[in-house]
N, C-alpha and C positions, 0 to 999 in steps of 0.2 A: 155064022161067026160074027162078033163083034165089031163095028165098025171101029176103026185103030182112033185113038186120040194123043194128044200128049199124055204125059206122067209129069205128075211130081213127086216127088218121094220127100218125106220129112222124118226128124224126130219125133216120135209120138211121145216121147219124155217132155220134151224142150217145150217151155210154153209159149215163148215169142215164136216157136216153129208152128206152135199151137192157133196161135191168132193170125200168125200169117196164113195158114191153109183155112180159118176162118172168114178173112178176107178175100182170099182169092174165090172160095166157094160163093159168097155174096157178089162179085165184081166180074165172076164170069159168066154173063150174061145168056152165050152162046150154049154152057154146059161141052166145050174144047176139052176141057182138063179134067183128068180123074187122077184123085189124091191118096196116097197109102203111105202109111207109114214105113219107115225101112227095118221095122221091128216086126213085122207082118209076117207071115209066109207069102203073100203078094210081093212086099215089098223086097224080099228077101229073093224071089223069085226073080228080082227085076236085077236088084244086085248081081247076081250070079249070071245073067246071061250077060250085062255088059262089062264084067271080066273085076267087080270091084269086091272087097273082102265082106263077110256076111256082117263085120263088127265096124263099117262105113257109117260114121257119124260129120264127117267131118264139115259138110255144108249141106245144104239141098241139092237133088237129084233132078236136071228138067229132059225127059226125054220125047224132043220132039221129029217128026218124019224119020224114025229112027236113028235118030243122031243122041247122043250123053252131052249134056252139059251140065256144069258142074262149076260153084263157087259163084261170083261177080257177073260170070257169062249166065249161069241158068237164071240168077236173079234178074236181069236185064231182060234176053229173051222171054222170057216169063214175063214181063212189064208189057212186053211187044204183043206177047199173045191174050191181053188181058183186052189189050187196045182202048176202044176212051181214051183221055188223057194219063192215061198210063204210059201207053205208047211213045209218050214226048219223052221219056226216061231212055227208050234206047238210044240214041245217039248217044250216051255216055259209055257205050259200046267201046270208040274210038281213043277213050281213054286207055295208055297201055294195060295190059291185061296185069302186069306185077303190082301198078298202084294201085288196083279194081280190090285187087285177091288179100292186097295188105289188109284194107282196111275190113274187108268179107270177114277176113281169118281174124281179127280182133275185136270183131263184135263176136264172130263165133266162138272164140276160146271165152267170152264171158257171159255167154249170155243164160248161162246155168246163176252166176253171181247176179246178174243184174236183173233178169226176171225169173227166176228161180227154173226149179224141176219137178214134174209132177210124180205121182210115186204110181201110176199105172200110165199104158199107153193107150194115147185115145183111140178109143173104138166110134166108129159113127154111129150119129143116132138115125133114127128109119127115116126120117124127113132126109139124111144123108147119103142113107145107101147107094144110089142110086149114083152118086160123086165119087166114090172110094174104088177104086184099083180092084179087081176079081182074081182071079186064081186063070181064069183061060181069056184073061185079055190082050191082045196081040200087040207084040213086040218088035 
């Protein structure tokens, strides 16, 4: 069986979701994190075991040591497990979680406007494979 990693789940529409799992692919050094979309049958897979609806767009998805986070919180931990100087971003953790989420959920409601949408979901390319979420990866 597969050794458990984190998850991320993203929009495979959304392109800023698009460049961010572009970056996190490049900046995760360790190869920690495997990525799928939540448009997937992986990622759909992943939705449904942690109890969220199959049509969950509403942030990123970060599931680490089998814990769900979600919003402000997975963007942060995700910073933490990137580590480098990414790492210096958690501490903003301690920021209350309602101002985190405000400003999360206002870059999220626009950011179809501000960096548009793509009209299929990204699929990985085979230099990627190997990053992206499986269908029997442990949860």
């Amino acid at each position: 069986m597969e050794k458990p990693s984190s998850i991320l789940l993203f929009d495979g529409y959304c392109v800023l979701c698009n460049a961010t799992v572009d970056f996190v692919l490049k900046q995760d050094k360790m190869q920690k994190i495997r990525v799928g979309a939540m448009q997937s049958p992986e990622g759909q897979r992943v939705l449904n075991y942690y109890g969220l609806p199959s049509s969950f767009q509403e942030s990123v998805v970060l599931v680490d040591n089998r814990k769900i986070y979600l919003g402000s919180t997975a963007a942060l931990r995700l910073a933490r497990l990137l580590g480098g100087g990414w790492s210096l971003f958690y501490p903003l953790i301690f920021i209350p979680q309602g101002w985190r989420d405000r400003i999360y959920q206002w870059i999220g409601t626009n950011r179809y406007a501000w960096f548009g949408k793509n009209k299929t979901c990204r699929m990985p390319s085979n230099t990627e494979k190997n990053r992206f979420l499986r269908l029997n990866h442990p949860l």
